[in-house]
Every structure is written in C-alpha cells, then in structure tokens.
C-alpha positions in Angstrom: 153.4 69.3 75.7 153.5 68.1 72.3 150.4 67.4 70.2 149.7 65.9 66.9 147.0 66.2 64.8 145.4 65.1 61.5 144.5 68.0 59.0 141.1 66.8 56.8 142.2 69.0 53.2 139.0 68.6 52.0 136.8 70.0 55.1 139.2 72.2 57.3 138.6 69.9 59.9 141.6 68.9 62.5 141.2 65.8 64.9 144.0 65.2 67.9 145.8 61.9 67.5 148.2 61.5 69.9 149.8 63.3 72.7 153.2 63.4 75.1 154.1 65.4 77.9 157.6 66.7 77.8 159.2 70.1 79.0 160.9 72.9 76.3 160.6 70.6 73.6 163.1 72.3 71.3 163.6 70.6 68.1 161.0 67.9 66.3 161.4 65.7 63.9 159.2 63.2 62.1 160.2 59.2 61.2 160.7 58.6 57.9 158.2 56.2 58.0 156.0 58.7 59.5 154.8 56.8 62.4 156.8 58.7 65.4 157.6 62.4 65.9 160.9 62.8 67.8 162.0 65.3 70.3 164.8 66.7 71.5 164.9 69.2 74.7 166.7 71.4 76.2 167.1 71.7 79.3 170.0 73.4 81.9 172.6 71.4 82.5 171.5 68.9 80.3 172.9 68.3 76.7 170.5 66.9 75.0 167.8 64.1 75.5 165.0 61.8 73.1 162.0 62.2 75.2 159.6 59.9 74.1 158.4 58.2 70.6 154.8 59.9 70.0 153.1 57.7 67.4 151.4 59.8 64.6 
C-alpha cells in the first residue's frame, strides 16, 4: 500500500490525501508537476511495472 500525506509545518499536523493499493512497491517517484507519485514494483518474474498514478 502506498499512502500520501500532507505535512502542516506550522502545527505538526499530517492529514491522508490519497491512497493506492499495490504489492512491494520498490521505487517512487514524484511528477514534476507534483500531482502524481509513480511506482515501480518488483515482483518475480516480472521486470518491471507503473502501477497506478496516485494523485497528491
């Protein structure tokens, strides 16, 4: 599972904003945009694969 959240500096306080299920979710990356966080997994017998766009 991957999970994003929003940091609040000024109060310490951290709200969930989005959410994707995936399975040994290996390497992330966010857009440059910064709108979707990519991931790559890796799984046996399985090179590589996007999993799904999580909007941040």
């Amino acid at each position: 599972m991957i999970y994003v959240y929003r940091f609040d500096t000024s109060n310490g306080e951290l709200t969930r904003i989005a959410s994707a299920q995936t399975v040994n979710p290996s390497y992330l990356v966010v857009s440059r945009d910064r709108n979707y966080v990519y991931a790559v997994n890796e799984l046996p017998g399985v090179a590589a694969r996007l999993h799904q766009r999580v909007p941040v």
